[in-house]
C-alpha positions in Angstrom: -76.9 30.7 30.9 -78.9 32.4 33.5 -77.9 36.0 34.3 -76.8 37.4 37.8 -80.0 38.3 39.9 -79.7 41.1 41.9 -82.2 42.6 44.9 -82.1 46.4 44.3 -83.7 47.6 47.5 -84.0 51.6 47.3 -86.8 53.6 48.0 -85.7 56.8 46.1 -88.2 56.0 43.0 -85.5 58.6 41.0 -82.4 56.8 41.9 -83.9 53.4 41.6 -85.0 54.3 38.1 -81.8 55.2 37.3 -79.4 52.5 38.9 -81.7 49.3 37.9 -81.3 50.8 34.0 -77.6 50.8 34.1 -77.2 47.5 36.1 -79.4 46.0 33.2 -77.2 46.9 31.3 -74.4 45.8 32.9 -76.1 42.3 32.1 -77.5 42.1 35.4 -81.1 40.8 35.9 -82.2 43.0 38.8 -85.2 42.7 40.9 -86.3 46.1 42.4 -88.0 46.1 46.5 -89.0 49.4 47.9 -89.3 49.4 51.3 -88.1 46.3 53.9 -90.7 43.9 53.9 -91.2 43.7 50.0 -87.4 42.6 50.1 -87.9 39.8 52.5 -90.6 38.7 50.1 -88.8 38.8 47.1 -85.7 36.8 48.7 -88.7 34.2 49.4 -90.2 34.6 45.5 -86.7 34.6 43.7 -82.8 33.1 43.9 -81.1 36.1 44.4 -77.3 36.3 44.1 -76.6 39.6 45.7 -78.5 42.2 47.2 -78.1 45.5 46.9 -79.6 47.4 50.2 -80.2 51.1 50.7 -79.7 52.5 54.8 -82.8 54.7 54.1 -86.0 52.7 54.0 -89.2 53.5 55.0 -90.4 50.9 57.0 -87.0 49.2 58.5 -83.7 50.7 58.9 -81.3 49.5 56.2 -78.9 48.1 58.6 -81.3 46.3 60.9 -82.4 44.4 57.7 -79.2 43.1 56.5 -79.2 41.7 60.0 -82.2 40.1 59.3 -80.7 38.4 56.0 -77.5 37.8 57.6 -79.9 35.4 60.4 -82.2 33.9 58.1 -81.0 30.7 57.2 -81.7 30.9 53.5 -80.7 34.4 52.9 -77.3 34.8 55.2 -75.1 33.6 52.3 -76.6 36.1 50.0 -73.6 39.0 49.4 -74.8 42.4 50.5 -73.6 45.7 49.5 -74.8 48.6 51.9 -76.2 52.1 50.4 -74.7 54.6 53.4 -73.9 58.5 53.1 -70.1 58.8 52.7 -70.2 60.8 56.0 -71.1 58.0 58.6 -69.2 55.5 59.7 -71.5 51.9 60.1 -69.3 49.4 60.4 -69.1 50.3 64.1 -72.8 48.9 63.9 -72.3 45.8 63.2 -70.3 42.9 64.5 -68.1 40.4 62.4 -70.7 38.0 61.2 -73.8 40.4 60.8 -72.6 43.2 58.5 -72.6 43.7 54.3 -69.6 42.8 52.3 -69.3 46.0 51.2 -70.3 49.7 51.4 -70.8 52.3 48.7 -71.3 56.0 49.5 -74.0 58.0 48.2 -74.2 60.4 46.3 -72.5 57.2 44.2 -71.7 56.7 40.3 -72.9 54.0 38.9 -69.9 52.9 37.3 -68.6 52.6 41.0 -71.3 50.5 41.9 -70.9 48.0 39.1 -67.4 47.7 40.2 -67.6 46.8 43.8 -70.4 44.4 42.7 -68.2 42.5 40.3 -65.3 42.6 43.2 -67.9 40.9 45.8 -69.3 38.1 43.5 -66.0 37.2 42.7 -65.0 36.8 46.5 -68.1 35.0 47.1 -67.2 32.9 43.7 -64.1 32.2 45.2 -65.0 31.3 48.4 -67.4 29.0 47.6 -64.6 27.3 45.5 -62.3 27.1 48.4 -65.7 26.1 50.4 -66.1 23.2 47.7 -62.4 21.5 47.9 -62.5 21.5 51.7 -65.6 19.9 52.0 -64.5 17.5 49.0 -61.1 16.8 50.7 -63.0 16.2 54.0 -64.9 13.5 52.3 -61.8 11.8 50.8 -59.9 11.7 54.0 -62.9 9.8 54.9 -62.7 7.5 52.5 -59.0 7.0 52.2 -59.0 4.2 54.4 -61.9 2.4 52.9 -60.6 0.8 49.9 -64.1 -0.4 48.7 -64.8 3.4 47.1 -62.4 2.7 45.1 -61.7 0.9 41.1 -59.0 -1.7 41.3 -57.5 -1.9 37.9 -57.7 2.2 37.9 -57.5 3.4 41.2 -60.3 6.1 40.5 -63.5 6.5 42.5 -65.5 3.0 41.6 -69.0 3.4 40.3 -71.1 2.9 43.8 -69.0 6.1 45.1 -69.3 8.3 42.1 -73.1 7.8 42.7 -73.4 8.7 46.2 -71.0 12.0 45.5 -73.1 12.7 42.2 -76.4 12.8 44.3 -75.2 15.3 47.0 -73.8 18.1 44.3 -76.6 17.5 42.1 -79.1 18.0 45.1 -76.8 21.2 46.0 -76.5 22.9 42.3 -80.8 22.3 42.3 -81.2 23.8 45.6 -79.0 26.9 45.3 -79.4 27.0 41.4 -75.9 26.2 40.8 -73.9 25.0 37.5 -72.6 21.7 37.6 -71.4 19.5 34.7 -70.7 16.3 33.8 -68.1 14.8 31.5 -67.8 11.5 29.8 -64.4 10.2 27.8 -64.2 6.7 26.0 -61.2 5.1 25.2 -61.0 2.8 22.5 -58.0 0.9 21.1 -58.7 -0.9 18.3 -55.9 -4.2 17.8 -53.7 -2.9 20.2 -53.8 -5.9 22.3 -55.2 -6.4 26.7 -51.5 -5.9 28.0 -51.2 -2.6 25.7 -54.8 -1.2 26.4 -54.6 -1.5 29.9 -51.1 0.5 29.5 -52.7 3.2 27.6 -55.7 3.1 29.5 -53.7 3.8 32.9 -51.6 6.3 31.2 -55.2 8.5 29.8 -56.1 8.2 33.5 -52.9 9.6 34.8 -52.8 12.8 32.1 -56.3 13.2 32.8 -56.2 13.3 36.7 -53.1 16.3 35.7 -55.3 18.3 33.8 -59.0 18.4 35.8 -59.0 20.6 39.1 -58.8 19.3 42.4 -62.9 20.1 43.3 -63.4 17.9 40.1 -64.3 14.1 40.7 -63.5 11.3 38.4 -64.5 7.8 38.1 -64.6 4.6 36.4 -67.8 4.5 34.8 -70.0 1.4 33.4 -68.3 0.1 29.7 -65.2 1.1 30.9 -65.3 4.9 30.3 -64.2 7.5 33.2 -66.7 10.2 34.0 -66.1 13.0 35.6 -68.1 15.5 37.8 -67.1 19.4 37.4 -69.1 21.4 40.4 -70.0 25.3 39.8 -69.5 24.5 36.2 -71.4 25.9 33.4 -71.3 24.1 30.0 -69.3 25.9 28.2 -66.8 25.9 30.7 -66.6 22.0 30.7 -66.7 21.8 26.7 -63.2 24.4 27.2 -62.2 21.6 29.9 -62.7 18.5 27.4 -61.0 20.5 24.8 -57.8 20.7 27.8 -57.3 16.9 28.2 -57.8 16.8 24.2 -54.9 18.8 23.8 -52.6 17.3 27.0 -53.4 13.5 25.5 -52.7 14.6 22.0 -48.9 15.9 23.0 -48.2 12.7 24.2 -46.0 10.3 22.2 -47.6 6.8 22.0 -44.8 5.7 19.5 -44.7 2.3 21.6 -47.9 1.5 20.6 -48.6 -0.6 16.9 -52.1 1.0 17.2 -53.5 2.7 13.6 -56.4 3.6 15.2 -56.9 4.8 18.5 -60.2 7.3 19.4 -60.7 9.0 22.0 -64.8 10.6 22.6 -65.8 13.1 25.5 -69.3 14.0 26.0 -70.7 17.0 27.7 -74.0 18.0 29.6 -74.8 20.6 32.3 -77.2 22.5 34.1 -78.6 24.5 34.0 -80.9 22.9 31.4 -84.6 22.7 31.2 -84.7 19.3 30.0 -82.4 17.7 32.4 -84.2 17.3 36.4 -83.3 14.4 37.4 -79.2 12.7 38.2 -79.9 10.0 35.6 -80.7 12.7 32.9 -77.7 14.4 33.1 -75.6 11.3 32.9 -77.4 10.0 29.9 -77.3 13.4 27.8 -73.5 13.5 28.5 -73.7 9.9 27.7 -75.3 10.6 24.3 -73.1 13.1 23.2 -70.0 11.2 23.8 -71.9 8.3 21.3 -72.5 10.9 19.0 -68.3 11.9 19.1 -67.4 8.5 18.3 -68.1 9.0 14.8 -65.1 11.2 14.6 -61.3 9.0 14.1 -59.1 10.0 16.9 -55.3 9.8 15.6 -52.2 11.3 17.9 -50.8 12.6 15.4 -54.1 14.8 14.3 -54.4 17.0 17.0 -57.4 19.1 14.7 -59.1 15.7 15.0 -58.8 15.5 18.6 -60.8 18.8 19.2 -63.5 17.4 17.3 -64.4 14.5 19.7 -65.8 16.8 21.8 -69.8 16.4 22.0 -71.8 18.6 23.9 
């Protein structure tokens, strides 16, 4: 998993030195800009994920540059964290939408730093979550009325839609360099009969649609499997998901069912990944590794089993 990236602008060479050693090892990747203009270039040259931005520069007044980031259009989502001497007072500076997140005093201790960056990535985490389900439940009210976006038998998201919703969050996690997993489950009842299936299929789609989030998206997918779409994701994440519905399907009694033999395979794949670039990649590796589960006998009563179906 890629680390954190952090913009360390500072032009005290001694301080710099000093605060980019102990964010690194914090397990932050940080990139270091001494003056102004070498920080606009390296928001240009990298995908930064927070900047940290000293008042005292020597070509452009710390404060007059977070403006700047807070205008651009690719840099005013960026989190900022302003450097300011614990005697003035800048938030009088700026107005509601063109000021840092947060402020640290200096003289400051590093350990204080690390802690109000941690705080501010996960605000920004959060609202990007929040961000994420409005936009998603925007989209569904939408489409509530249009019964074409949607399976029949299974009342989940039918194929055509899953596709269209796919494209935009893949295009999104590739543009802003965000995680985003996909998930694959087949059912398979073996002798259990069409009336029976269908009632166990229904039932899988009702515990599963429990135990996935609400930003999570799930559909009826070609050879009657469901896929699912997890946004700002990472892979092991997803795998800790699969392992979820494993466990809520595995509680369930299916005593009313004659079925010996009933398996259940979920697939995982993710990006970031250097070998997946394109939509249809990404379905097919989570595709592959749910072929590869299959080998694996799902019973109810084996819940040790169960965990094993996983494929990643």
């Amino acid at each position: 998993m890629a680390k954190i990236k952090i913009l360390l602008v500072q032009s005290a060479l001694t301080q710099n030195n000093g605060t980019m050693q102990f964010l690194e090892t914090a397990g932050y990747d940080v990139v270091w800009a001494g003056n102004g203009i070498s920080a606009i270039a390296a928001t240009k040259k990298h995908v930064i994920d927070l900047i940290v931005l000293d008042v005292a520069l020597p070509d452009i007044e710390g404060g007059d540059l977070c403006r700047r980031f807070r205008a651009g259009s690719e840099t005013n989502a960026i989190p900022i964290i302003l450097l300011t001497a614990r005697s003035s007072t800048p938030n009088s500076t700026f107005d509601a939408k063109d000021g840092p997140d947060d402020y640290v005093g200096k003289p400051y201790v590093e350990t204080e730093l690390v802690g109000r960056i941690f705080s501010v990535l996960k605000t920004k985490r959060l609202q990007n979550e929040l961000d994420l389900k409005t936009r998603q439940l925007n989209e569904k009210i939408c489409q509530a009325d249009s019964p074409s976006v949607l399976d029949p038998d299974t009342g989940l998201f039918n194929q055509r839609q899953f596709e269209a919703m796919f494209s935009k969050e893949f295009k999104r996690a590739q543009r802003f360099k965000q995680q985003l997993s996909c998930m694959i489950i087949d059912l398979n009842g073996e002798k259990i009969g069409r009336k029976a299936g269908e009632e166990l299929v229904k039932m899988i789609i009702g515990l599963i649609q429990k135990t996935i989030r609400e930003v999570d998206t799930a559909a009826w997918w070609t050879g009657e499997k469901i896929i699912i779409l997890l946004p700002n994701t990472m892979h092991r994440d997803a795998v800790q998901a699969a392992a979820r519905i494993l466990d809520t399907v595995v509680c369930q009694n299916f005593a009313w069912l004659d079925a010996s033999q009933i398996t259940l395979s979920i697939g995982v794949a993710g990006l970031p990944d250097k070998d997946i670039d394109t939509e249809v990649k990404l379905i097919e590796a989570a595709n592959a590794a749910c072929k590869r589960a299959r080998e694996f006998q799902l019973l109810p009563k084996n819940p040790l089993a169960m965990k094993k179906r996983i494929n990643k």
